[in-house]
LUMGUDO-441504 format. One record per atom (N, C-alpha, C): x, y, z; residue number from 1; atom name. Coordinates in steps of 0.05 Angstrom, whole numbers, always signed. Example, Ala and Ser with C-alpha at 12.3 -4.5 7.8 and 13.67 -1.06 7.14 Angstrom:
BEGIN
R; +264; -114; +156; 1; N
R; +246; -90; +156; 1; CA
R; +264; -66; +156; 1; C
R; +257; -45; +142; 2; N
R; +273; -21; +143; 2; CA
R; +258; +1; +157; 2; C
***
This chain:
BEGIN
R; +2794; +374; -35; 1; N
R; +2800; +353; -16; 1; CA
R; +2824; +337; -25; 1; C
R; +2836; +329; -4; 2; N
R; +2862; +309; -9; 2; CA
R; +2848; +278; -5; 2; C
R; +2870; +263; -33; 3; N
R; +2855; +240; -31; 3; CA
R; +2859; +223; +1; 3; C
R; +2878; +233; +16; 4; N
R; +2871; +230; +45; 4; CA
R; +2851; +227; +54; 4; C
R; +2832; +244; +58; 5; N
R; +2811; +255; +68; 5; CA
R; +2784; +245; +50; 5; C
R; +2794; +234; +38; 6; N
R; +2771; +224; +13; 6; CA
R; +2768; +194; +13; 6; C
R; +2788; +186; +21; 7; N
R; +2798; +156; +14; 7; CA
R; +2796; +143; +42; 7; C
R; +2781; +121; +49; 8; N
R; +2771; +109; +74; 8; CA
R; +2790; +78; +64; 8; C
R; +2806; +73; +97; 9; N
R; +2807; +50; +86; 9; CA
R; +2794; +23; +75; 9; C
R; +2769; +25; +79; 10; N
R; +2742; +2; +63; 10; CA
R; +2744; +4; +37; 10; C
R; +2757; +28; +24; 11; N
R; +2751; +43; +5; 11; CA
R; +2789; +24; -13; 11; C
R; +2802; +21; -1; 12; N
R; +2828; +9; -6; 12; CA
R; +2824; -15; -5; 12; C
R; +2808; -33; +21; 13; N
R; +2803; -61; +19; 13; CA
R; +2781; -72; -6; 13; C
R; +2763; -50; -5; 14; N
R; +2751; -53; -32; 14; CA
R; +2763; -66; -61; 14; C
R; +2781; -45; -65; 15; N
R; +2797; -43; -90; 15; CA
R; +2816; -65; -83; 15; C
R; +2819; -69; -59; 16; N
R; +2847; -91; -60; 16; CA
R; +2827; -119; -63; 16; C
R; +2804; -115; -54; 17; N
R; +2790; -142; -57; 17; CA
R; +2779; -140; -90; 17; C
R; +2770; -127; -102; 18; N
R; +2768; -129; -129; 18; CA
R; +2794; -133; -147; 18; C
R; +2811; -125; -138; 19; N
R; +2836; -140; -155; 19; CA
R; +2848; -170; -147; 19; C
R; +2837; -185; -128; 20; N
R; +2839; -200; -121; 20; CA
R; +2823; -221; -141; 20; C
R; +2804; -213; -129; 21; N
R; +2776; -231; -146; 21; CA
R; +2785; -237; -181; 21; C
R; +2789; -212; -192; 22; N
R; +2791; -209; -219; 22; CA
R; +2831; -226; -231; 22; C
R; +2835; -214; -212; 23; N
R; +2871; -210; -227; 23; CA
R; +2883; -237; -199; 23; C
R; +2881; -241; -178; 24; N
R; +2887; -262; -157; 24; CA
R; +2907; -247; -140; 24; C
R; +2931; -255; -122; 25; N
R; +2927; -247; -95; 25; CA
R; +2963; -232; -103; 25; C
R; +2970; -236; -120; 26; N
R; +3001; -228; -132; 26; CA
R; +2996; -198; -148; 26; C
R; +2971; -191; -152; 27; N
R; +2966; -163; -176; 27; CA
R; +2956; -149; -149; 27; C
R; +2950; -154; -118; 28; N
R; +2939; -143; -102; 28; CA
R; +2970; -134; -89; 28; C
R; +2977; -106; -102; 29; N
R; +3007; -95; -94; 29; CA
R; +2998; -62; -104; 29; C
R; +3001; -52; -83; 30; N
R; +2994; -24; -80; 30; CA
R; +3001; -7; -96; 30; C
R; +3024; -3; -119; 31; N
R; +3017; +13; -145; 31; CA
R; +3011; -3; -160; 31; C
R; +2989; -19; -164; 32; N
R; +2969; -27; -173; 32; CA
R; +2938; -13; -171; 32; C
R; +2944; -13; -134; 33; N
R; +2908; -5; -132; 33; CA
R; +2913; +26; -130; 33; C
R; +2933; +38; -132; 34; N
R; +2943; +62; -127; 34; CA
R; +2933; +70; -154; 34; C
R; +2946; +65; -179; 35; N
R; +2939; +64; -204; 35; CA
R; +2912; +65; -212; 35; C
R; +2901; +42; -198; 36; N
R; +2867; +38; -212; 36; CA
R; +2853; +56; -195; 36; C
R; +2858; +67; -167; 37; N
R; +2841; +84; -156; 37; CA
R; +2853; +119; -158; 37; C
R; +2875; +120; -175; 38; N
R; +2872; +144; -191; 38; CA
R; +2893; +166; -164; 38; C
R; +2904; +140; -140; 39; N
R; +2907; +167; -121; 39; CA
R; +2941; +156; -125; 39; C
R; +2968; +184; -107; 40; N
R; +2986; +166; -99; 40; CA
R; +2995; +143; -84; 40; C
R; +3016; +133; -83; 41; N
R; +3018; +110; -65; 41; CA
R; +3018; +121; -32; 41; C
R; +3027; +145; -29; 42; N
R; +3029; +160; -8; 42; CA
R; +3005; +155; +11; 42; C
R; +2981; +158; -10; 43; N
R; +2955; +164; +4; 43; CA
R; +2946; +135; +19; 43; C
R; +2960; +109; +4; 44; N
R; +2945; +89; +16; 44; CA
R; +2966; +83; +45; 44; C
R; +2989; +95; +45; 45; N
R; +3009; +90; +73; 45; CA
R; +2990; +108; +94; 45; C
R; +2971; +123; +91; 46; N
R; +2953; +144; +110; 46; CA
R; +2943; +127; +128; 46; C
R; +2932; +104; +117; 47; N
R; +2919; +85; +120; 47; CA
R; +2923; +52; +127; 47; C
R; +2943; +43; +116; 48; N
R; +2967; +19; +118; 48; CA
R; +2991; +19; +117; 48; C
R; +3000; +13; +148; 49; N
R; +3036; +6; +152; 49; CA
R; +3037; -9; +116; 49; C
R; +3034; -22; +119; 50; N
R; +3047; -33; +92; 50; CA
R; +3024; -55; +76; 50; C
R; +3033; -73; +49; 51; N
R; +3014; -83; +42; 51; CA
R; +3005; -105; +59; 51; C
R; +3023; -119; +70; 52; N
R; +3010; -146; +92; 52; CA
R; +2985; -136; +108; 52; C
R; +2990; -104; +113; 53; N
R; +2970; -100; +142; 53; CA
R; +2940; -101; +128; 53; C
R; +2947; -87; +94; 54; N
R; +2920; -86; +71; 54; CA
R; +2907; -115; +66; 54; C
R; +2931; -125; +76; 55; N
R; +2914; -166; +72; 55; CA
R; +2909; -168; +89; 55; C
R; +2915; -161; +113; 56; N
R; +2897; -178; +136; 56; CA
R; +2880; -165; +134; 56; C
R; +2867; -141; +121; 57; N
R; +2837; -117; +133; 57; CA
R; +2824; -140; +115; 57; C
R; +2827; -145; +84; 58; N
R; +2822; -151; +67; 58; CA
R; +2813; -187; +73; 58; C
R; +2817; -198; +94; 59; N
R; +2807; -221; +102; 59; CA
R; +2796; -215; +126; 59; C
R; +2797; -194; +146; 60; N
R; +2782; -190; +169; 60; CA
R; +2757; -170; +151; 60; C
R; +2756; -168; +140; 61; N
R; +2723; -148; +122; 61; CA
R; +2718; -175; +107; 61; C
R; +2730; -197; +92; 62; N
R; +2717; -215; +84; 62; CA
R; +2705; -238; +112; 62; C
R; +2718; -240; +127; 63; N
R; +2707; -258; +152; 63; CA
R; +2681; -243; +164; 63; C
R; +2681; -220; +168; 64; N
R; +2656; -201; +182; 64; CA
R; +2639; -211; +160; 64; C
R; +2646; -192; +135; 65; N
R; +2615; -195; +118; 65; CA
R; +2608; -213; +108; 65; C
R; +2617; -240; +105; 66; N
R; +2614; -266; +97; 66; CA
R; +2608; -281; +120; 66; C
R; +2621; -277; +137; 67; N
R; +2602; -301; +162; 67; CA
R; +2590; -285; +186; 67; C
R; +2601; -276; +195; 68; N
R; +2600; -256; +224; 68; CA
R; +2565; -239; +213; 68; C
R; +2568; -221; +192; 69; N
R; +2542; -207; +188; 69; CA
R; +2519; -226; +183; 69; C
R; +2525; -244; +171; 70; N
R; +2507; -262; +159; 70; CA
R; +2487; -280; +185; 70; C
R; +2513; -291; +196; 71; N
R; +2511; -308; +223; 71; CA
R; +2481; -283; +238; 71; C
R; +2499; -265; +251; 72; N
R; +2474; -238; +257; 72; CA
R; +2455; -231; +253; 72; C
R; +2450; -235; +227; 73; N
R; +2428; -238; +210; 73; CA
R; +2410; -248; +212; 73; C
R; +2419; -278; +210; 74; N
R; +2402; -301; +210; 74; CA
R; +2387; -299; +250; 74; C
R; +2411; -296; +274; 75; N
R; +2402; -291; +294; 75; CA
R; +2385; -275; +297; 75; C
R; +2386; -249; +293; 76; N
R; +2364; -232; +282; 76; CA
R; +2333; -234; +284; 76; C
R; +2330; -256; +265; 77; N
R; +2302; -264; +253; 77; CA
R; +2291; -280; +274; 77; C
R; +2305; -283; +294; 78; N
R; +2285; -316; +318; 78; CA
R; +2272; -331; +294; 78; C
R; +2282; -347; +274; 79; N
R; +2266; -356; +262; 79; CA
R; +2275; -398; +273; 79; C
R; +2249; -411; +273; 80; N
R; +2257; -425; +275; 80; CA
R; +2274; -450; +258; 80; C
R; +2294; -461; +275; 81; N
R; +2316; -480; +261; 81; CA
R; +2307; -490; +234; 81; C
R; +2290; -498; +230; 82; N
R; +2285; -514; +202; 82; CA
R; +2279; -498; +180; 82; C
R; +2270; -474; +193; 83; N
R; +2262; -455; +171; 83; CA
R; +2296; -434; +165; 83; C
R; +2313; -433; +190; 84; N
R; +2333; -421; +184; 84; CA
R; +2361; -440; +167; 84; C
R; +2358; -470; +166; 85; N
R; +2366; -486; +156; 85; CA
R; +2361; -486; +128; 85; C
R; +2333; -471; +122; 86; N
R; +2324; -467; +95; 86; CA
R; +2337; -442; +81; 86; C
R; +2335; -429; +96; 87; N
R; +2348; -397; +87; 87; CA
R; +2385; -399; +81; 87; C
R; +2397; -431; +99; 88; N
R; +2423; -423; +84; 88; CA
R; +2425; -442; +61; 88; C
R; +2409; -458; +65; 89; N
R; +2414; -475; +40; 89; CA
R; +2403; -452; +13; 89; C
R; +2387; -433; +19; 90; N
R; +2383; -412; -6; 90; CA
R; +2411; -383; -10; 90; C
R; +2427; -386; -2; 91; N
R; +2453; -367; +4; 91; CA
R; +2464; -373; -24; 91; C
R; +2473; -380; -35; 92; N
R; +2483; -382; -57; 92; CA
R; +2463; -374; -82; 92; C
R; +2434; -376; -81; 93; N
R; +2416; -373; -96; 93; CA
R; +2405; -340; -95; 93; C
R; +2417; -330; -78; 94; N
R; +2410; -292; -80; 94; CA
R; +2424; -277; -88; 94; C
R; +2424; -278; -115; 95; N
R; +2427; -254; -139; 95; CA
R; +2448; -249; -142; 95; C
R; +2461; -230; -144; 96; N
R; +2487; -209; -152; 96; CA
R; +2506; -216; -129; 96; C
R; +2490; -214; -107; 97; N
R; +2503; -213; -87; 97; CA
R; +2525; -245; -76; 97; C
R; +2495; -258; -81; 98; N
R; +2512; -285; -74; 98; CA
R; +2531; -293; -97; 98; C
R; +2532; -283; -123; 99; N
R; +2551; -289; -144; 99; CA
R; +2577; -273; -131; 99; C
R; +2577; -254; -123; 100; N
R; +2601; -233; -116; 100; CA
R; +2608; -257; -97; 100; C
R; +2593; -252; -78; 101; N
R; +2607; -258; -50; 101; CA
R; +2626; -292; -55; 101; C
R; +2606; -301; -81; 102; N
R; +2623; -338; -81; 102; CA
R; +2646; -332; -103; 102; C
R; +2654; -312; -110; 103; N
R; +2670; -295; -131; 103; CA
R; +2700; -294; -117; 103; C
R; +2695; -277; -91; 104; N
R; +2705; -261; -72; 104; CA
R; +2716; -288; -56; 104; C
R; +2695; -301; -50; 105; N
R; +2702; -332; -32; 105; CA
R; +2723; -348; -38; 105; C
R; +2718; -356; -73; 106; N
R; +2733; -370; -92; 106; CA
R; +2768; -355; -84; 106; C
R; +2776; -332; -92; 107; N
R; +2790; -319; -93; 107; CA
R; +2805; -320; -65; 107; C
R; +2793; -321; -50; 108; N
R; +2814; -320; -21; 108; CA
R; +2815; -349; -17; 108; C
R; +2798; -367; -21; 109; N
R; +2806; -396; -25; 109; CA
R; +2831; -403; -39; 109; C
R; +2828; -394; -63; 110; N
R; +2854; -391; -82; 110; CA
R; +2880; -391; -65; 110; C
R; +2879; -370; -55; 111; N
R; +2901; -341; -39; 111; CA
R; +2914; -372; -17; 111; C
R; +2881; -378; -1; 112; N
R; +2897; -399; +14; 112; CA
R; +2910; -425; +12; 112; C
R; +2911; -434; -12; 113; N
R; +2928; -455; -23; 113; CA
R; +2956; -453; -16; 113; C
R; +2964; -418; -18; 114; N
R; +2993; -413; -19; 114; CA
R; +3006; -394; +2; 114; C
R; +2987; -397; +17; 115; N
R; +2996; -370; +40; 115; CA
R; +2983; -381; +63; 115; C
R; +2991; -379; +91; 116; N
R; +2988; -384; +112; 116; CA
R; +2962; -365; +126; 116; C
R; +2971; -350; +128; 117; N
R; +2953; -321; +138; 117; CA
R; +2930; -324; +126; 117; C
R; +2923; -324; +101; 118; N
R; +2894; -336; +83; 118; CA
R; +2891; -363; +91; 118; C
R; +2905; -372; +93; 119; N
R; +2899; -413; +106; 119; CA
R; +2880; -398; +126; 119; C
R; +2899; -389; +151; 120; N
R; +2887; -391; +176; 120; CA
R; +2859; -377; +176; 120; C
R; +2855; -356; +161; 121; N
R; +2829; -345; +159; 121; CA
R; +2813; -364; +145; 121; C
R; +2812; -379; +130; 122; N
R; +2788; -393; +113; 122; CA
R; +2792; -405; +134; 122; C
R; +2803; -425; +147; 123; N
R; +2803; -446; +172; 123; CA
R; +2787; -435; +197; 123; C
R; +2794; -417; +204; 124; N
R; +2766; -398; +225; 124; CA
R; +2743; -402; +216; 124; C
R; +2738; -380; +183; 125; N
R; +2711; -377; +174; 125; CA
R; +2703; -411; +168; 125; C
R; +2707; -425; +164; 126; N
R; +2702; -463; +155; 126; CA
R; +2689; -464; +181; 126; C
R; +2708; -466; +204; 127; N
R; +2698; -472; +230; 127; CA
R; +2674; -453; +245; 127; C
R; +2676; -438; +238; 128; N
R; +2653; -414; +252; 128; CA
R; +2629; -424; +242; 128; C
R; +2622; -421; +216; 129; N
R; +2600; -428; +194; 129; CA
R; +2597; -461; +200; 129; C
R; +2604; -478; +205; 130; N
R; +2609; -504; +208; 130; CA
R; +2592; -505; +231; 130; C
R; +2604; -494; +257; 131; N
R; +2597; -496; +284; 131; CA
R; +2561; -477; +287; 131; C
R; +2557; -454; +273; 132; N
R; +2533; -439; +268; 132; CA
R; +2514; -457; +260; 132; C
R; +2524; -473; +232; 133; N
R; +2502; -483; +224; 133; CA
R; +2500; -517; +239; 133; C
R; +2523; -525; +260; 134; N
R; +2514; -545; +278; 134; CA
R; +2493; -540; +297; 134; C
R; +2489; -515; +300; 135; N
R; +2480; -508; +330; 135; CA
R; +2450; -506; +315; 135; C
R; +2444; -503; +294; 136; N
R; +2420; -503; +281; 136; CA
R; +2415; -532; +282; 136; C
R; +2423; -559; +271; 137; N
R; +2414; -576; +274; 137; CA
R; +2415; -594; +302; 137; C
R; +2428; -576; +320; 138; N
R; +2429; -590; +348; 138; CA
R; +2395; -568; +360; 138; C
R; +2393; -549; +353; 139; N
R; +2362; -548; +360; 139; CA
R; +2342; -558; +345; 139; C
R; +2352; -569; +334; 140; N
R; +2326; -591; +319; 140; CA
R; +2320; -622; +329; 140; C
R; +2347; -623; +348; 141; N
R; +2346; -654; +376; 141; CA
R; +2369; -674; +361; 141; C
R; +2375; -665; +340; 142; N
R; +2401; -676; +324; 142; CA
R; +2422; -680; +350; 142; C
R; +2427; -707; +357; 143; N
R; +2463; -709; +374; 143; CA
R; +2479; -694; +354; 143; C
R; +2498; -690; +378; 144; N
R; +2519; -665; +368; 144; CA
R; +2533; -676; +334; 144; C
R; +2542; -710; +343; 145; N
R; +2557; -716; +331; 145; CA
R; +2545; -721; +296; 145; C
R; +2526; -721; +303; 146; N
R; +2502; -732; +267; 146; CA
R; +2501; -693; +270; 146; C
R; +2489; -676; +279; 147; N
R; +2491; -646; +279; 147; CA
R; +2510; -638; +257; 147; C
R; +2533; -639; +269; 148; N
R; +2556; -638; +252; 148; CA
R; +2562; -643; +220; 148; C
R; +2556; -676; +218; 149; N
R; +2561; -692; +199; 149; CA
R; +2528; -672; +175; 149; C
R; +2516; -665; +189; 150; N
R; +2490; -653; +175; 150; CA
R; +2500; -629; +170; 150; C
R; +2516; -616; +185; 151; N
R; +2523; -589; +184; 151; CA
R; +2548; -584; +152; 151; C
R; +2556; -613; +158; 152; N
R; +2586; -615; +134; 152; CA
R; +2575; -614; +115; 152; C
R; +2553; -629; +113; 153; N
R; +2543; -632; +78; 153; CA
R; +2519; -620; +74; 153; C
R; +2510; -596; +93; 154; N
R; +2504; -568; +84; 154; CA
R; +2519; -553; +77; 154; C
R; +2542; -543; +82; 155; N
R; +2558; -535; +75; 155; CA
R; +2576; -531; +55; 155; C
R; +2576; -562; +48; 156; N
R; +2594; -575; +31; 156; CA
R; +2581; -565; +4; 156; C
R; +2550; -568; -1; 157; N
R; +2522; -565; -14; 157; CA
R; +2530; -537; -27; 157; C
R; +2532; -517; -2; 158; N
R; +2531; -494; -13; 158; CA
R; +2567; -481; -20; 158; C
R; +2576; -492; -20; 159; N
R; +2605; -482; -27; 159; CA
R; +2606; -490; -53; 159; C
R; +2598; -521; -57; 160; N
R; +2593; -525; -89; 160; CA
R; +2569; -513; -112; 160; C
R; +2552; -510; -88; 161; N
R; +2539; -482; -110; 161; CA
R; +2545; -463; -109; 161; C
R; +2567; -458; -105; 162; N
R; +2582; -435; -108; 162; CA
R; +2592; -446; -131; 162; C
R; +2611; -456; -130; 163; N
R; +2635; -461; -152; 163; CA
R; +2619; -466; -174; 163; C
R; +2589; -494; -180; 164; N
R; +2581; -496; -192; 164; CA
R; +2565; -483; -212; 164; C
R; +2560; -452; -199; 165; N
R; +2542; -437; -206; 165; CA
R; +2527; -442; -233; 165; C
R; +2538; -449; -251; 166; N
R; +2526; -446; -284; 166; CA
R; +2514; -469; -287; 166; C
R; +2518; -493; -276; 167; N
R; +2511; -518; -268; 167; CA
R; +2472; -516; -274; 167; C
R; +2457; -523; -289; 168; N
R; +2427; -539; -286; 168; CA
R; +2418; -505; -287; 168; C
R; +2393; -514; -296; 169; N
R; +2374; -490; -294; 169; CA
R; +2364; -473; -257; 169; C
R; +2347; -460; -267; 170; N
R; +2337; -449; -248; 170; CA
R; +2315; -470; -228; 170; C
R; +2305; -489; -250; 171; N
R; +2282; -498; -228; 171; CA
R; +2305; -520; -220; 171; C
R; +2327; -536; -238; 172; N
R; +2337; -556; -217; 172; CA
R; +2352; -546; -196; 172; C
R; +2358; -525; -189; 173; N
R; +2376; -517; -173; 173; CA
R; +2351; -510; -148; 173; C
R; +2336; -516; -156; 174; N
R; +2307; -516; -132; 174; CA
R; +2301; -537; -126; 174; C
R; +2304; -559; -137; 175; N
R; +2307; -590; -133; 175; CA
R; +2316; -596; -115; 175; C
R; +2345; -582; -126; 176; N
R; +2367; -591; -114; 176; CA
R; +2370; -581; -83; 176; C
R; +2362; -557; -81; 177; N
R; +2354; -550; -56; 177; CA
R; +2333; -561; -38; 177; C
R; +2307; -565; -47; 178; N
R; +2287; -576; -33; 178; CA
R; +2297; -604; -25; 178; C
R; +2314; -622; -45; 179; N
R; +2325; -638; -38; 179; CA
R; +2342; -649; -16; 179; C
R; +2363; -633; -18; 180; N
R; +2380; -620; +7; 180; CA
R; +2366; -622; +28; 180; C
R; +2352; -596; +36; 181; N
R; +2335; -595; +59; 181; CA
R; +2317; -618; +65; 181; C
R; +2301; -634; +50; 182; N
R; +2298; -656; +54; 182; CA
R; +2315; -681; +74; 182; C
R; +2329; -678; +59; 183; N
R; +2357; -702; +70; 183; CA
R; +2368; -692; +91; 183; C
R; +2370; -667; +108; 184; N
R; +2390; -662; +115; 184; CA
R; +2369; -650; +143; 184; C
R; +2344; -655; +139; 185; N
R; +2329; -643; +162; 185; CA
R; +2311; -664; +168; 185; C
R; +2309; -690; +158; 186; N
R; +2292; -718; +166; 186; CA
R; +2314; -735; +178; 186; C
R; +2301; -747; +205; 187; N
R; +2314; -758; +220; 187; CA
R; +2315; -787; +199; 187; C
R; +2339; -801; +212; 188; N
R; +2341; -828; +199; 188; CA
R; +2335; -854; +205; 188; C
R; +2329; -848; +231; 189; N
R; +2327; -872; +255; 189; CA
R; +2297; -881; +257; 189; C
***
């Protein structure tokens, strides 16, 4: 088999997203991933006009599987609002996965400091995830406008346990969660 026929482009956004993560958004240049995945450069033009078109897949597969699948997910379950309010405040706390994915997060965050095209995508995914987890506390009888403000500093919560990761043990980071959900699901009035 030709690495054509072998080589999927998921299989390129992959490698272009692991060089990202590890090495940042300047080492993500195609005899690079050409190199580390062992094929010609030939093989990855099968697949991408050029490298820009490999960044935009590489933030349209990070937007799907970071918010879009997740979002699905959670719809999925009919579970009710307070209990699905619980499940994202635990997103950062599942395993391998949530370390990758706040790894992967970190990394295109990075990317967007200096590039437009990564701006505009974290600016979507912010707002999508923002507006998802408003619509959770607007079925809980939250006004739109406190919804929101509840929705920011859920959010806010779990982006810094991202970054924070190494931060407190295992049971305070359950604290800190029960905490959270506490505050952020008791009316004030």
């Amino acid at each position: 088999m030709t690495a054509r026929s072998t080589l999927t482009p998921e299989a390129w956004i992959a490698a272009a997203t692991d060089v990202l993560v590890d090495q940042g958004i300047d080492a993500v240049r195609v005899d690079v991933l050409a190199k580390a995945m062992e094929v010609t450069r030939g093989s990855f033009y099968w697949h991408f006009r050029d490298r820009e078109a490999l960044l935009v897949a590489v933030l349209n597969a990070w937007r799907d599987g970071a918010t879009e699948q997740v979002i699905k997910r959670f719809e999925g379950q009919n579970t009710d609002p307070k209990a699905l309010i619980g499940e994202l405040i635990s997103l950062p706390f599942r395993g391998r996965s949530a370390e990758r994915a706040a790894r992967v997060e970190l990394a295109i965050r990075a990317w967007a400091r200096r590039d437009a095209l990564a701006r505009q995508a974290v600016d979507e995914v912010d707002e999508r995830r923002l507006s998802y987890i408003s619509q959770c506390f607007s079925a809980l009888g939250f006004p739109i406008a406190e919804a929101r403000a509840r929705a920011f500093i859920l959010y806010a919560y779990e982006v810094a346990e991202s970054i924070l990761s190494q931060q407190g043990t295992l049971s305070q980071k359950k604290e800190r969660s029960a905490l959270l959900q506490r505050l952020v699901s008791t009316r004030l009035d």
